[in-house]
PyMOL Python script that loads the backbone (N, CA, C, O; Angstrom):
from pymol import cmd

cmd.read_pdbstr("""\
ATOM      1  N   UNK A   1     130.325 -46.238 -12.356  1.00  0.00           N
ATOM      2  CA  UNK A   1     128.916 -46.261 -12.695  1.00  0.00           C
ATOM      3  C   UNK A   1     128.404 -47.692 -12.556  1.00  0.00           C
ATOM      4  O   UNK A   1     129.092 -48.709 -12.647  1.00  0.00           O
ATOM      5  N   UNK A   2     127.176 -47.622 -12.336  1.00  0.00           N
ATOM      6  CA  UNK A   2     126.846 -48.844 -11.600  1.00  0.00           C
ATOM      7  C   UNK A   2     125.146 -49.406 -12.730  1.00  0.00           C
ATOM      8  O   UNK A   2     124.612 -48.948 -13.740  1.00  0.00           O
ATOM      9  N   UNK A   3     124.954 -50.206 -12.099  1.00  0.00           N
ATOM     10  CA  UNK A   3     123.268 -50.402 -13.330  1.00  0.00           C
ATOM     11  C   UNK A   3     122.911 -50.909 -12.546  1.00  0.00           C
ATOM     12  O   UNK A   3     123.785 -51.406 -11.837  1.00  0.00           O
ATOM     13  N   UNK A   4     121.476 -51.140 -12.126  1.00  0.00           N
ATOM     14  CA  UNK A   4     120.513 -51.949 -11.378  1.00  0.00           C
ATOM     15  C   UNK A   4     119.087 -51.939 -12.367  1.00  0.00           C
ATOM     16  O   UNK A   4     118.484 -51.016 -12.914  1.00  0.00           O
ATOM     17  N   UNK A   5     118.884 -53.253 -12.321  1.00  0.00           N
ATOM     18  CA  UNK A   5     117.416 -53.501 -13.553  1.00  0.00           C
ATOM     19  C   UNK A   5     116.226 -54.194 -12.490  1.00  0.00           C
ATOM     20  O   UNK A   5     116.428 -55.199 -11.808  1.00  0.00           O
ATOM     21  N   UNK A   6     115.003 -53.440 -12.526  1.00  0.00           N
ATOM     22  CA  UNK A   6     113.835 -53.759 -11.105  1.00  0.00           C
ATOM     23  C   UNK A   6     112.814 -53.978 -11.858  1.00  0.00           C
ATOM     24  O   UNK A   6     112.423 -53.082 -12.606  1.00  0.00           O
ATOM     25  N   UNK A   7     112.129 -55.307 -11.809  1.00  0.00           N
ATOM     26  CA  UNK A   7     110.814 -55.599 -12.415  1.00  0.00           C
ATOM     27  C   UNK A   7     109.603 -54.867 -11.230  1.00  0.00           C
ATOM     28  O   UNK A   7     109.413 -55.027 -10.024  1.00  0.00           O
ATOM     29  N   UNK A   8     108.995 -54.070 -12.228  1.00  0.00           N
ATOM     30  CA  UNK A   8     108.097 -53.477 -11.650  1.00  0.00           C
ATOM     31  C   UNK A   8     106.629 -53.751 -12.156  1.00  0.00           C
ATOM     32  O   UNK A   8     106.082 -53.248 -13.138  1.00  0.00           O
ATOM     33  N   UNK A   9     106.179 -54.557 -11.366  1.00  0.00           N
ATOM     34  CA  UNK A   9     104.832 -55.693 -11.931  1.00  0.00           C
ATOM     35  C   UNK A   9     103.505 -54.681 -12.877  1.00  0.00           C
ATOM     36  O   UNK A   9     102.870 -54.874 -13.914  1.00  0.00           O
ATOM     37  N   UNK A  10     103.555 -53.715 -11.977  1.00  0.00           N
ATOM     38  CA  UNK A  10     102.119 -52.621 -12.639  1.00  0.00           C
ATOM     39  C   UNK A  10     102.621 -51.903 -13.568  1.00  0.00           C
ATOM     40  O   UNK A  10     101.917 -51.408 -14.448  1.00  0.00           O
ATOM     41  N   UNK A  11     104.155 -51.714 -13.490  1.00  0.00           N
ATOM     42  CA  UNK A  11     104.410 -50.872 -14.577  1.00  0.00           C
ATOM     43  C   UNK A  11     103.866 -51.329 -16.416  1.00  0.00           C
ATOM     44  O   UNK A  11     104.650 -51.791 -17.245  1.00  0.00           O
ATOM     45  N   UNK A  12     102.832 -51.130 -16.600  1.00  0.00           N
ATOM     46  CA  UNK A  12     102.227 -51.739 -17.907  1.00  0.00           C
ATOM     47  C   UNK A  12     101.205 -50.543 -18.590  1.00  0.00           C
ATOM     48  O   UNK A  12     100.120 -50.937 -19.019  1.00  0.00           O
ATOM     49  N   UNK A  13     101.539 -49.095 -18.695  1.00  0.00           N
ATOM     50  CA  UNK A  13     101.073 -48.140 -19.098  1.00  0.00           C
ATOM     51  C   UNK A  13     102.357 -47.036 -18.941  1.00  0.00           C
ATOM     52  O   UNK A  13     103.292 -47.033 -18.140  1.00  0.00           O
ATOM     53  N   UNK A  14     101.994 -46.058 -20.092  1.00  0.00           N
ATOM     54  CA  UNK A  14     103.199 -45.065 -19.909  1.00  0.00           C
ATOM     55  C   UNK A  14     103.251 -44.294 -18.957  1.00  0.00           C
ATOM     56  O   UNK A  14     104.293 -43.939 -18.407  1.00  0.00           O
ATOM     57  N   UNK A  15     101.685 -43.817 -18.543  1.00  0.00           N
ATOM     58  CA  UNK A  15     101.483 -42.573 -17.627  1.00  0.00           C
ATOM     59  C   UNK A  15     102.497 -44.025 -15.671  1.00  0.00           C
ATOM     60  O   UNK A  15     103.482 -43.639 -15.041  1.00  0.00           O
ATOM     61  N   UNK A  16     102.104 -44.755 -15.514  1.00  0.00           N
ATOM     62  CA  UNK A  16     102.866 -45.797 -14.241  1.00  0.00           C
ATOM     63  C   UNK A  16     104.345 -46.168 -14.848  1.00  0.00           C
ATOM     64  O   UNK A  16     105.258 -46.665 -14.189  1.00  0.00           O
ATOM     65  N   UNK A  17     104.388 -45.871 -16.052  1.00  0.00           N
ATOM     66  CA  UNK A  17     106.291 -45.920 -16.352  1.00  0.00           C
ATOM     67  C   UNK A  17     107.248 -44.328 -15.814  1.00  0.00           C
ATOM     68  O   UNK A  17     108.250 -44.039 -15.160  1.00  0.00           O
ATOM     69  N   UNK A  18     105.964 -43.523 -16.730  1.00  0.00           N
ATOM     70  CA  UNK A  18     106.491 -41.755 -16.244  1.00  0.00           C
ATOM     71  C   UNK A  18     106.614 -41.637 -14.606  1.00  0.00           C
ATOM     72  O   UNK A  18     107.529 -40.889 -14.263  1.00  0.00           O
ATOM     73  N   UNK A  19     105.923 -42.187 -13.612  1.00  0.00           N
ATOM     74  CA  UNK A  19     105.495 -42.154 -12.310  1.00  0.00           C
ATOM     75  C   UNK A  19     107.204 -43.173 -11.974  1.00  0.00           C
ATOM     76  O   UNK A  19     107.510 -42.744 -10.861  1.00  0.00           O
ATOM     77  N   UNK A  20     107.717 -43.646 -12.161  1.00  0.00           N
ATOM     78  CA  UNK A  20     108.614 -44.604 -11.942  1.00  0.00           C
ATOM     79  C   UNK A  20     110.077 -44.229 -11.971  1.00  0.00           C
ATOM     80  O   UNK A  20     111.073 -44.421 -11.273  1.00  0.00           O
ATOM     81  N   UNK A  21     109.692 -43.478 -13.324  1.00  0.00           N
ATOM     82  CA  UNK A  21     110.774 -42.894 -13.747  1.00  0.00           C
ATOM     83  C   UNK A  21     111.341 -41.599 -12.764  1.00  0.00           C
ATOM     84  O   UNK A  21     112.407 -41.352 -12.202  1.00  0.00           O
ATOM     85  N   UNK A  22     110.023 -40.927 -12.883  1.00  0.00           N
ATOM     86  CA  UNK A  22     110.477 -39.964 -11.794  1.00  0.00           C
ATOM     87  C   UNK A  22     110.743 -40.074 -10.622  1.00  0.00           C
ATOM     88  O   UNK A  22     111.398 -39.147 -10.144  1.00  0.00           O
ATOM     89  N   UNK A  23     110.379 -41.150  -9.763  1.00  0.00           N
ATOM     90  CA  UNK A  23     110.935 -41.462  -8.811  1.00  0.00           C
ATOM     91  C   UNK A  23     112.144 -41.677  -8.673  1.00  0.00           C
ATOM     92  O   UNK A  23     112.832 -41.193  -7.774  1.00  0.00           O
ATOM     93  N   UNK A  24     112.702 -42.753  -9.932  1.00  0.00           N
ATOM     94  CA  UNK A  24     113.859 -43.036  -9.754  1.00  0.00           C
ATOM     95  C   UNK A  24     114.865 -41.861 -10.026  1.00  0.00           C
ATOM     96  O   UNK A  24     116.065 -41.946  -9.765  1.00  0.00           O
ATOM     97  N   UNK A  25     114.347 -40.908 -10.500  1.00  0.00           N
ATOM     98  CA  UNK A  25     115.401 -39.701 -11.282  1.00  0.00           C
ATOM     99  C   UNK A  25     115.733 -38.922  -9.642  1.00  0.00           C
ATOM    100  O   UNK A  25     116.835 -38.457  -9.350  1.00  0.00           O
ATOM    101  N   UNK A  26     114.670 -38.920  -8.823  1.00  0.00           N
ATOM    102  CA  UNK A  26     114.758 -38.284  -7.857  1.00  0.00           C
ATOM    103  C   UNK A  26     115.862 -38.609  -6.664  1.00  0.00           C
ATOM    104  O   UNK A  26     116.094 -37.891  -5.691  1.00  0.00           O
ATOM    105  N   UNK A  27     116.490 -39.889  -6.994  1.00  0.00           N
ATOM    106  CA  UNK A  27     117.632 -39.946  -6.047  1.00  0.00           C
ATOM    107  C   UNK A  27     118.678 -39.512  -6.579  1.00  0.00           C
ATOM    108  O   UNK A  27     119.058 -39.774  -7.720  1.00  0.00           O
ATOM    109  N   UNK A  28     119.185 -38.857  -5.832  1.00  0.00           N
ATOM    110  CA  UNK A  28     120.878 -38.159  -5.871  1.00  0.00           C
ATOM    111  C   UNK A  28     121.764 -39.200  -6.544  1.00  0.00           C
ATOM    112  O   UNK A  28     122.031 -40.119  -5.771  1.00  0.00           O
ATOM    113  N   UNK A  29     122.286 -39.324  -7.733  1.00  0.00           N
ATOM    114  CA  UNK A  29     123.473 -40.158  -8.242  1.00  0.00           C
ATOM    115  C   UNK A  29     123.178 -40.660  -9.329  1.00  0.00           C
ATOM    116  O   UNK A  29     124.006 -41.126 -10.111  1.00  0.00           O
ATOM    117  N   UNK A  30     121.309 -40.608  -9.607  1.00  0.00           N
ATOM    118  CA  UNK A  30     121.101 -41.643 -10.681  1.00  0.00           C
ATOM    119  C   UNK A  30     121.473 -40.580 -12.008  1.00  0.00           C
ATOM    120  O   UNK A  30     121.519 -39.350 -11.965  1.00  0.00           O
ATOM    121  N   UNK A  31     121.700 -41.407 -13.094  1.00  0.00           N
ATOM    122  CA  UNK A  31     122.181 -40.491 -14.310  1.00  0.00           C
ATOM    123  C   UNK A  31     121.219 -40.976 -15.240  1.00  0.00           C
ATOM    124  O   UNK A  31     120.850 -40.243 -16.158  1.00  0.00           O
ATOM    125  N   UNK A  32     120.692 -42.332 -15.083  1.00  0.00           N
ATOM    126  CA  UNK A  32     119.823 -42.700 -16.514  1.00  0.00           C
ATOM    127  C   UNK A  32     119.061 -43.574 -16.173  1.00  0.00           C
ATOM    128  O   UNK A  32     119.322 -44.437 -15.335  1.00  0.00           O
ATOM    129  N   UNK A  33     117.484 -43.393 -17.105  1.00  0.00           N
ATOM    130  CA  UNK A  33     116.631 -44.572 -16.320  1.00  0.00           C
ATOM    131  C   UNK A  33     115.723 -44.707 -17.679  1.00  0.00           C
ATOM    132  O   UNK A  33     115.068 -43.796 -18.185  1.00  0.00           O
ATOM    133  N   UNK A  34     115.886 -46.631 -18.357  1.00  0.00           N
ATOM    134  CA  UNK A  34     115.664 -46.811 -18.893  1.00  0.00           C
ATOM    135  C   UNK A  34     114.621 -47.689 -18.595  1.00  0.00           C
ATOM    136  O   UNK A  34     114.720 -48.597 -17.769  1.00  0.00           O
ATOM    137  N   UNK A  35     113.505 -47.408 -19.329  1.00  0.00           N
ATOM    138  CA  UNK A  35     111.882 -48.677 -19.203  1.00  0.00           C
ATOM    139  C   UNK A  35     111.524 -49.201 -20.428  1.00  0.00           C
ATOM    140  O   UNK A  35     111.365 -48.573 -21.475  1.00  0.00           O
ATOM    141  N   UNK A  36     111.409 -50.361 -20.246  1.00  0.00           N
ATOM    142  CA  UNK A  36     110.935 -51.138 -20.800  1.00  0.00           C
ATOM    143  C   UNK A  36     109.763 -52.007 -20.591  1.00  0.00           C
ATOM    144  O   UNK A  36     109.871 -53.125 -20.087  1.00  0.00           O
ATOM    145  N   UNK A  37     107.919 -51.171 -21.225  1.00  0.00           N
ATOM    146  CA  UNK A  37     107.184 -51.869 -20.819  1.00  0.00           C
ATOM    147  C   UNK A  37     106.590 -52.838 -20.994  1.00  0.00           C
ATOM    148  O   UNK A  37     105.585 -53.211 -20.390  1.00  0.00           O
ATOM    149  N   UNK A  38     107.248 -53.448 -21.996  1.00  0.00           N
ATOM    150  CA  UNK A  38     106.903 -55.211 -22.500  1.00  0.00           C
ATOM    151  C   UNK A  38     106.906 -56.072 -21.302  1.00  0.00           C
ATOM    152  O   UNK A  38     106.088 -56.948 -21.022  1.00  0.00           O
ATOM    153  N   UNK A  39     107.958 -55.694 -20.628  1.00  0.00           N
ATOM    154  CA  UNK A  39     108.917 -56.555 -19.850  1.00  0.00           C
ATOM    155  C   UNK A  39     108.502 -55.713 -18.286  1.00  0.00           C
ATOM    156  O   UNK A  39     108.275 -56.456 -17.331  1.00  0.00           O
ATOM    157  N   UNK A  40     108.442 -54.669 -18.132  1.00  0.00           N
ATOM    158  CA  UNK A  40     107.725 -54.250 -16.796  1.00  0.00           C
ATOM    159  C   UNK A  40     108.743 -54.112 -15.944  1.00  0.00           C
ATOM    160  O   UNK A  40     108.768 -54.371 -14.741  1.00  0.00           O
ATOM    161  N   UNK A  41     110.054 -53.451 -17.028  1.00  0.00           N
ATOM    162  CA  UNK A  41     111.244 -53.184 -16.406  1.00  0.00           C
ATOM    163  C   UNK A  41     112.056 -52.209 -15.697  1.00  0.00           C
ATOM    164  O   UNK A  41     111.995 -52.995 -14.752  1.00  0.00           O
ATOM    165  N   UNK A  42     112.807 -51.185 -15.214  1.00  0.00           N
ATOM    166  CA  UNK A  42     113.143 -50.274 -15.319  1.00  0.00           C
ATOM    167  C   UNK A  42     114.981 -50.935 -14.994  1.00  0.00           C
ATOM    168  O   UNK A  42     115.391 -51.761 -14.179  1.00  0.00           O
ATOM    169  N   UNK A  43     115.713 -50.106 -16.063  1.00  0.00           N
ATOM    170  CA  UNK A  43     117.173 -50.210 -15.782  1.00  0.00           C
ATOM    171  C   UNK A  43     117.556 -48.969 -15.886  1.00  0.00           C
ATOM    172  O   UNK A  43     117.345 -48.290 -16.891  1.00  0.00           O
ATOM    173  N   UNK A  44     118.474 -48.345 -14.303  1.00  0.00           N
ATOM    174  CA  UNK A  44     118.594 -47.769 -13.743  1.00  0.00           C
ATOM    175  C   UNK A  44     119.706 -47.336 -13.742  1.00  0.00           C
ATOM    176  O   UNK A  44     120.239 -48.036 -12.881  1.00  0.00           O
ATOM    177  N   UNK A  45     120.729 -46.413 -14.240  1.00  0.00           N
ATOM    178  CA  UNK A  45     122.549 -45.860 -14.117  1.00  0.00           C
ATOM    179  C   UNK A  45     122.438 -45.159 -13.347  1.00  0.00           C
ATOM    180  O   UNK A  45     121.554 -44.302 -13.339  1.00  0.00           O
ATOM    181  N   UNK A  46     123.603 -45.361 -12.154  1.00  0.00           N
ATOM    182  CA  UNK A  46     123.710 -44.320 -11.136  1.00  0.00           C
ATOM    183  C   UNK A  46     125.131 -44.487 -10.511  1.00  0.00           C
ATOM    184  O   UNK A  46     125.836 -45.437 -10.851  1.00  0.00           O
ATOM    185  N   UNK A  47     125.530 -43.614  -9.647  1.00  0.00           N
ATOM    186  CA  UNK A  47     126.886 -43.501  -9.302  1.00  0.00           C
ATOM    187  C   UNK A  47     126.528 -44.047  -8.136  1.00  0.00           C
ATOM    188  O   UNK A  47     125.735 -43.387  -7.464  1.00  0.00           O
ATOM    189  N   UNK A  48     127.027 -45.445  -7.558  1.00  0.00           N
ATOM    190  CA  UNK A  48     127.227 -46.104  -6.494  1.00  0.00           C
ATOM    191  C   UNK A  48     127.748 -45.556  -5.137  1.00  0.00           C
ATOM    192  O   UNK A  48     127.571 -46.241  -4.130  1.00  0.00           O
ATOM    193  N   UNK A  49     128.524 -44.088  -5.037  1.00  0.00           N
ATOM    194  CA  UNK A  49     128.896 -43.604  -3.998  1.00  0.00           C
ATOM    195  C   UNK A  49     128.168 -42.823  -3.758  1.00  0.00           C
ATOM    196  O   UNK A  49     128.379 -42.196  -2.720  1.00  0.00           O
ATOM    197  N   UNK A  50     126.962 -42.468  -4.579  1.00  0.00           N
ATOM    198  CA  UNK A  50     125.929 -41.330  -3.916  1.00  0.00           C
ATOM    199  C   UNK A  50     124.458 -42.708  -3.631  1.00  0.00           C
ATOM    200  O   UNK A  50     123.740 -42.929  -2.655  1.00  0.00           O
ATOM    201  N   UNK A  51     124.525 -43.176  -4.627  1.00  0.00           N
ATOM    202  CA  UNK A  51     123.220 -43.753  -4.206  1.00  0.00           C
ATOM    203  C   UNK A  51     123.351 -45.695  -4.613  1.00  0.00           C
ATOM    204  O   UNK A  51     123.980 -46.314  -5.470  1.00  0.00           O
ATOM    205  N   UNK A  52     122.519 -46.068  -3.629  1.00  0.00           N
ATOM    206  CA  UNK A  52     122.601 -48.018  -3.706  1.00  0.00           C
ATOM    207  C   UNK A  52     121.096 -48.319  -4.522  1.00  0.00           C
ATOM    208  O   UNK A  52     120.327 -47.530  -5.071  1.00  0.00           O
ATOM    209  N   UNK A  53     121.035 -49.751  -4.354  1.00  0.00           N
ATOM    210  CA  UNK A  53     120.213 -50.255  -5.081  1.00  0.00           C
ATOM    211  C   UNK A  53     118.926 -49.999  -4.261  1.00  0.00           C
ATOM    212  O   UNK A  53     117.806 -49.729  -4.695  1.00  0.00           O
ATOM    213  N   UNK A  54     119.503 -50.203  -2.439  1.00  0.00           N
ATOM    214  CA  UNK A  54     118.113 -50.141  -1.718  1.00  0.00           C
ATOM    215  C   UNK A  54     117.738 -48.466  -1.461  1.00  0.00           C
ATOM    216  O   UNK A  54     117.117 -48.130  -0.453  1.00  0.00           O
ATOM    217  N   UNK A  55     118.081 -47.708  -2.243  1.00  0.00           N
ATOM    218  CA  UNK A  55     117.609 -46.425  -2.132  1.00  0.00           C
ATOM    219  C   UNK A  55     116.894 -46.126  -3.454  1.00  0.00           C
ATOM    220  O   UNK A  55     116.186 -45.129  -3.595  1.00  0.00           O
ATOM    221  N   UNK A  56     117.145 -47.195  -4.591  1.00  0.00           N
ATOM    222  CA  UNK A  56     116.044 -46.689  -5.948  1.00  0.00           C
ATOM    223  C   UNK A  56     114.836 -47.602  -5.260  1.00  0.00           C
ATOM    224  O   UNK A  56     113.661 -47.273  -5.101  1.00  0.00           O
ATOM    225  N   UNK A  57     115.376 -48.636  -4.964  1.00  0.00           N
ATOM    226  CA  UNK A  57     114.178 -49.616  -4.385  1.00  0.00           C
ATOM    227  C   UNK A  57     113.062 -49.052  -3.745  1.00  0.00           C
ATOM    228  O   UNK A  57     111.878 -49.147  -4.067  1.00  0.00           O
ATOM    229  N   UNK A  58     113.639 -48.376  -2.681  1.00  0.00           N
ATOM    230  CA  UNK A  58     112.995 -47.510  -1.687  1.00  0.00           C
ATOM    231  C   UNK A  58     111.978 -46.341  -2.809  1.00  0.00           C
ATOM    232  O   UNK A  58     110.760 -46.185  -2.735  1.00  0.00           O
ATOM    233  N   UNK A  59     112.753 -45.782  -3.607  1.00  0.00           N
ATOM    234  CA  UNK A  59     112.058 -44.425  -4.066  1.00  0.00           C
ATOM    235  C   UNK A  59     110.917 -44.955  -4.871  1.00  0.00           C
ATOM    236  O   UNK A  59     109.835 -44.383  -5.004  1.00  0.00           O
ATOM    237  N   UNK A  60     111.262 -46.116  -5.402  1.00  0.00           N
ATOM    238  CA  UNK A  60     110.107 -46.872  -6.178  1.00  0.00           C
ATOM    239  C   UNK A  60     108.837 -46.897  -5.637  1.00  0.00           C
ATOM    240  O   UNK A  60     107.788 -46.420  -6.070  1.00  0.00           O
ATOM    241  N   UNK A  61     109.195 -47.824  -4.136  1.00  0.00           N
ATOM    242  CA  UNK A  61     108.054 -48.268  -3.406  1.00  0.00           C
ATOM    243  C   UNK A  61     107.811 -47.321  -2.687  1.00  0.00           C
ATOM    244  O   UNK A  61     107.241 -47.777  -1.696  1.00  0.00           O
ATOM    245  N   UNK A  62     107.958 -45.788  -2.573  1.00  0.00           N
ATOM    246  CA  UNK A  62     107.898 -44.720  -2.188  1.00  0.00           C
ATOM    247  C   UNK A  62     106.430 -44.455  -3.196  1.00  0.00           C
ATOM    248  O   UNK A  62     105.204 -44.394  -3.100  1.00  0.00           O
ATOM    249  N   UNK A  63     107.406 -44.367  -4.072  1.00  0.00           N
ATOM    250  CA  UNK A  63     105.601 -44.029  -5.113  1.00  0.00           C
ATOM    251  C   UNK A  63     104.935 -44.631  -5.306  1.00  0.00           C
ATOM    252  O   UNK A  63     104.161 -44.318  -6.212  1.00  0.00           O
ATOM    253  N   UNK A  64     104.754 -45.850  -4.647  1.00  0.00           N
ATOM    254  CA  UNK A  64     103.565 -46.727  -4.773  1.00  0.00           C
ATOM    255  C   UNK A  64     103.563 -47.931  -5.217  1.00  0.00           C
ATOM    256  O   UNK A  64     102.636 -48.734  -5.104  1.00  0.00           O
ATOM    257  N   UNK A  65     104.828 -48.144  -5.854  1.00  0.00           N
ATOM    258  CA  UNK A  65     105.035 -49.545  -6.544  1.00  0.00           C
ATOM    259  C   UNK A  65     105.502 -50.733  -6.309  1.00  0.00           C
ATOM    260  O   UNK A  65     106.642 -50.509  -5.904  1.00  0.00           O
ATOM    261  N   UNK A  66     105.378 -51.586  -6.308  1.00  0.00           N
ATOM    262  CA  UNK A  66     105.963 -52.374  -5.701  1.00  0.00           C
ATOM    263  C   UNK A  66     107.370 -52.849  -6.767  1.00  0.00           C
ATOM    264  O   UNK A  66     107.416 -52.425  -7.922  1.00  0.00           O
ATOM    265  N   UNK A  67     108.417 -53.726  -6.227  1.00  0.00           N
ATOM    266  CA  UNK A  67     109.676 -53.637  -7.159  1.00  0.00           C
ATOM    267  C   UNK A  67     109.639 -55.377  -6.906  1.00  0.00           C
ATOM    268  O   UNK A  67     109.535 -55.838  -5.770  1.00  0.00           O
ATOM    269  N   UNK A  68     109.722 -56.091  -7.913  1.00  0.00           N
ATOM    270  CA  UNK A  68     109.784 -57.851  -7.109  1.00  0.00           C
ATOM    271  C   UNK A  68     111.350 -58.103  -6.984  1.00  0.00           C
ATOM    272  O   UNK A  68     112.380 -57.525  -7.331  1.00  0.00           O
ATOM    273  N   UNK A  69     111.013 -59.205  -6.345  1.00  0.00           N
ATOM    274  CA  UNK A  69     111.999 -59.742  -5.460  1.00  0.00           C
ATOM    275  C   UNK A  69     112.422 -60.906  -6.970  1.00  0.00           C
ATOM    276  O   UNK A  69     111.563 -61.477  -7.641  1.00  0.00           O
ATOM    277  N   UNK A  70     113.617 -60.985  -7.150  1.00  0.00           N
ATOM    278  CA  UNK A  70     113.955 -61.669  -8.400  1.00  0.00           C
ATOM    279  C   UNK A  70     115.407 -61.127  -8.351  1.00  0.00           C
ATOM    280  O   UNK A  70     115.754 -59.975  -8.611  1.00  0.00           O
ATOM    281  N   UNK A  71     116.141 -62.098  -7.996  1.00  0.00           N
ATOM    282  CA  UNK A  71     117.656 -62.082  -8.183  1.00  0.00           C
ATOM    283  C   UNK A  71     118.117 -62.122  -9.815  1.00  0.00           C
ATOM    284  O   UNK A  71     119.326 -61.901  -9.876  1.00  0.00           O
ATOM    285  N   UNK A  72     117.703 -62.272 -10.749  1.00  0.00           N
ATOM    286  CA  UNK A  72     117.766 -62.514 -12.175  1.00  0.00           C
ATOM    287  C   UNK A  72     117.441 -60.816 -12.521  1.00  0.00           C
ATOM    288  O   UNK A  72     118.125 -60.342 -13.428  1.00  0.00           O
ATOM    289  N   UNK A  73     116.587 -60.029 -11.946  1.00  0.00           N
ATOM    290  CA  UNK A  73     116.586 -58.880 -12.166  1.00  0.00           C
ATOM    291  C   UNK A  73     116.886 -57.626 -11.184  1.00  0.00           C
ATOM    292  O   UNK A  73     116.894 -56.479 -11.631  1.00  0.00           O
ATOM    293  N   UNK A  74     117.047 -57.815 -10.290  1.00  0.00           N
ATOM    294  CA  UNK A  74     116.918 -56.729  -9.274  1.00  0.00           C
ATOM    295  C   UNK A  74     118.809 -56.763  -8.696  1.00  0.00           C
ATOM    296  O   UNK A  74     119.302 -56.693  -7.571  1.00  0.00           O
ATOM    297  N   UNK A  75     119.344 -56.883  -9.878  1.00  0.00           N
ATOM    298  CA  UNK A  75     120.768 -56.759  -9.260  1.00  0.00           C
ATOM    299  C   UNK A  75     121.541 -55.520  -9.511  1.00  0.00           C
ATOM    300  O   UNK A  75     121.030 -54.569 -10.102  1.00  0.00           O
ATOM    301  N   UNK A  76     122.578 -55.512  -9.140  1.00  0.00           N
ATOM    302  CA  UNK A  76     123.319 -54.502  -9.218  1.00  0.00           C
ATOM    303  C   UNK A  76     124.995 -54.913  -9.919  1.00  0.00           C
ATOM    304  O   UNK A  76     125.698 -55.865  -9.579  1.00  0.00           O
ATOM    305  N   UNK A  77     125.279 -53.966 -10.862  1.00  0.00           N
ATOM    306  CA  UNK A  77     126.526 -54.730 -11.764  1.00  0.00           C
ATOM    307  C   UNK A  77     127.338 -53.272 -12.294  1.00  0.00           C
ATOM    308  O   UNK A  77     127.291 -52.209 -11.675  1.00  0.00           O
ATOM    309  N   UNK A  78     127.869 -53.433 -13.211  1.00  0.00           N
ATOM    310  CA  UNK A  78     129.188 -52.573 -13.800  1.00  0.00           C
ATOM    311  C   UNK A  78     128.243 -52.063 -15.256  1.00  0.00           C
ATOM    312  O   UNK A  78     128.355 -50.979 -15.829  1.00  0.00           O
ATOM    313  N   UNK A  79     127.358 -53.142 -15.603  1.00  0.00           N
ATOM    314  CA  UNK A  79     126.642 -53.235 -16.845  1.00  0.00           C
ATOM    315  C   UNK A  79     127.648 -53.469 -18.408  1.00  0.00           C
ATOM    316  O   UNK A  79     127.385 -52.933 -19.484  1.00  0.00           O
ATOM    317  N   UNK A  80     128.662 -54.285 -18.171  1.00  0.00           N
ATOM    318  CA  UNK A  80     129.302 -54.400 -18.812  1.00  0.00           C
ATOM    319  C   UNK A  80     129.105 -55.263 -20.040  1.00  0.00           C
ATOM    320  O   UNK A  80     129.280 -55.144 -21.252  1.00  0.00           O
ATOM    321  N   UNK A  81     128.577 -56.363 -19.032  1.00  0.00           N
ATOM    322  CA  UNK A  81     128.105 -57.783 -19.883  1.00  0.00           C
ATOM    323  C   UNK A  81     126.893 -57.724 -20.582  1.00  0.00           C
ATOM    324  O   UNK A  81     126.587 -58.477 -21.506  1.00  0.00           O
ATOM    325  N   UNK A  82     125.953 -56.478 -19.957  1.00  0.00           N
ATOM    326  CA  UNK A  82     124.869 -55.964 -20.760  1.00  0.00           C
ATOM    327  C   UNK A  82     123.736 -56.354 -19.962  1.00  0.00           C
ATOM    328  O   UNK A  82     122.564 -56.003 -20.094  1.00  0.00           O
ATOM    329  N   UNK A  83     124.246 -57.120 -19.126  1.00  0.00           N
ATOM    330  CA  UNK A  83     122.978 -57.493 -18.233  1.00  0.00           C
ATOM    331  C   UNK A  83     122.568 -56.626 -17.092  1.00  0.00           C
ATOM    332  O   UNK A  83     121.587 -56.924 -16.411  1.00  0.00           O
TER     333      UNK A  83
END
""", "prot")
cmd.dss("prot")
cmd.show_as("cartoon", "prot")
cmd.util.cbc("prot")
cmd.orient("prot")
């Protein structure tokens, strides 16, 4: 299991968090998708052999959103360390 966390700039209302969410639920592998809209976050669990980071990326900016570019957030890890 894998985690990827994507700052998503507009995400700053529930009804553009729900829109996000479902996108991300919609790729094959993901298991859990957590938002946080203080922070304009979404952290993402998914099984790495069905689906990558540039395929939530994709489903994101599929629905309209844009995902920023930020190595501090847009990574991909074990989620061990919590990050």
């Amino acid at each position: 299991m894998q985690t990827a966390t994507f700052t998503i700039p507009a995400m700053q209302t529930e009804a553009v968090a729900m829109e996000v969410a479902k996108a991300l639920e919609s790729v094959s592998g993901v298991d859990r998708v957590y938002i946080t809209l203080a922070h304009a976050r979404a952290r993402i669990g998914f099984d790495e052999t069905l689906a990558s980071t540039q395929q939530l990326r994709t489903a994101v900016q599929s629905a309209g959103f844009l995902v920023a570019d930020d190595a501090a957030t847009a990574h991909s890890c074990c989620g061990g360390c919590g990050g």
